[in-house]
N, C-alpha and C positions, 0 to 999 in steps of 0.2 A: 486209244485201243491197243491191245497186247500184240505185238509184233509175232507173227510165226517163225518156227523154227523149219525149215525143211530137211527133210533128210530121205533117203532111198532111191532109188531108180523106176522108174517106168518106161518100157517101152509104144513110145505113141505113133498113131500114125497121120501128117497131116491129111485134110480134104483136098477136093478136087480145085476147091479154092482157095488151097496155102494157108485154111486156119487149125490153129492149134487147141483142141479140148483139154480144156487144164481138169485134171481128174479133181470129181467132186471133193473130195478130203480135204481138197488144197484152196479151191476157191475163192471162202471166205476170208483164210487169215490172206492170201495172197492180193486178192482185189479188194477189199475193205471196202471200196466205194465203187466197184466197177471196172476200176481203172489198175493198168500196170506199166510198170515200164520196160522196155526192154532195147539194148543195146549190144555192141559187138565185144567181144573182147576178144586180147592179143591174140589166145593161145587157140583163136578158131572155131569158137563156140559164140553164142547167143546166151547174154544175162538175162532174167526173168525177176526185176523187180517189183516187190509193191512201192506204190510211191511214197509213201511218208519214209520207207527205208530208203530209196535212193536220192530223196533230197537233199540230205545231207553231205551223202556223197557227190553229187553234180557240184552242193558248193561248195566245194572243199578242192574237186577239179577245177571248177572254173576263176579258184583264186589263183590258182597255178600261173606262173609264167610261160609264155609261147616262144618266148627266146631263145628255151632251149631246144635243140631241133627234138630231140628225143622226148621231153615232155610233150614239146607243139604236137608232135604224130599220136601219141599215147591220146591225148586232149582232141584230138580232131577225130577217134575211133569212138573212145569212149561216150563224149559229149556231141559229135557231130551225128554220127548214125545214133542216136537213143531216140526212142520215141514212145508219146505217154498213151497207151491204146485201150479203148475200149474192150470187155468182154460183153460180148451178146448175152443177156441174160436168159433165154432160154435152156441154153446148153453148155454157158461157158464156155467158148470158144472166142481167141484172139487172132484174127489177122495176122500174118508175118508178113510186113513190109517187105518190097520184092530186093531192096539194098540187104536189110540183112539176111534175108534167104542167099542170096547173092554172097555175102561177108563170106557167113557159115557153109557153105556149100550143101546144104540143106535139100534132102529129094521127101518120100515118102515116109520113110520109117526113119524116128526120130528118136531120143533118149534126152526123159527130161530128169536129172540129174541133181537133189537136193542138196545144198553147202550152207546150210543155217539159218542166214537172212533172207537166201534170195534161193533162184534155183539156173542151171547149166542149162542149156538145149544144144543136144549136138546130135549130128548128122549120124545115121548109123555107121560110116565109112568111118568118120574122124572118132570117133567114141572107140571103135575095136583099135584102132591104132593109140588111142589113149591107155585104154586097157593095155594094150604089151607096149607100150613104155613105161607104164606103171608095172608094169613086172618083172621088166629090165633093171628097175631103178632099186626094187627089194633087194635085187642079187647085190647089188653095189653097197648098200647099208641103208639106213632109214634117216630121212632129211633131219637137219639143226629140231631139237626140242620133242621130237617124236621116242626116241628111249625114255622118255621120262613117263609118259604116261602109265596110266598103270592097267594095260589091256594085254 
């Protein structure tokens, strides 16, 4: 099946019971069979994979070496906290394990954030703080391979 692309911003808000409504638009290409995955990353946010897109990735993590301490951590975030969760199919809504609500510091109002394959979830707190570092980081010049584009 054709892998989604995601891209733009929504502002969401969990339930009373920590689940997340993934907006109908996104649903299908997202959960394909029901299911997604979703784990922590460094930078303080929550990944929102489907899973035939993050298999790959897990094994490609999980050939990694744990020797190195800074792999072993990166490898105990990414692959330790991940997990493959059902969407209710009534409403589309996923559970957020209370470790990565916990990870991302996650309250009510949320921002779920498209990056191609997969999508961001971040806390409204850590999301504005992202914003004005992203617009700290304009003033400084635009990251490796970003002048080339043609926007």
């Amino acid at each position: 099946m054709a892998q989604g692309v995601f891209q733009g911003t929504s502002v969401l808000s969990l339930d009373a019971k920590w689940r997340l409504a993934i907006p109908a638009r996104h649903r299908e290409a997202l959960a394909v069979d029901g299911r997604v995955v979703i784990t922590a990353h460094p930078h303080g946010c929550l990944l929102i994979f489907p899973v035939e897109v993050w298999e790959p990735i897990r094994a490609q993590i999980a050939g990694m070496s744990s020797l190195d301490k800074h792999t072993g951590t990166f490898k105990r975030m990414l692959l330790g906290l991940a997990e493959e969760l059902e969407l209710d199919s009534a409403s589309g809504r996923v559970l957020i394990p209370p470790a990565l609500r916990t990870q991302a510091k996650l309250e009510k109002q949320v921002w779920l954030v498209g990056q191609g394959p997969h999508f961001e979830l971040w806390s409204d707190a850590r999301w504005q703080e992202q914003q004005a570092e992203m617009n700290a980081m304009y003033e400084t010049g635009l990251p490796p391979g970003f002048e080339k584009l043609p926007i």
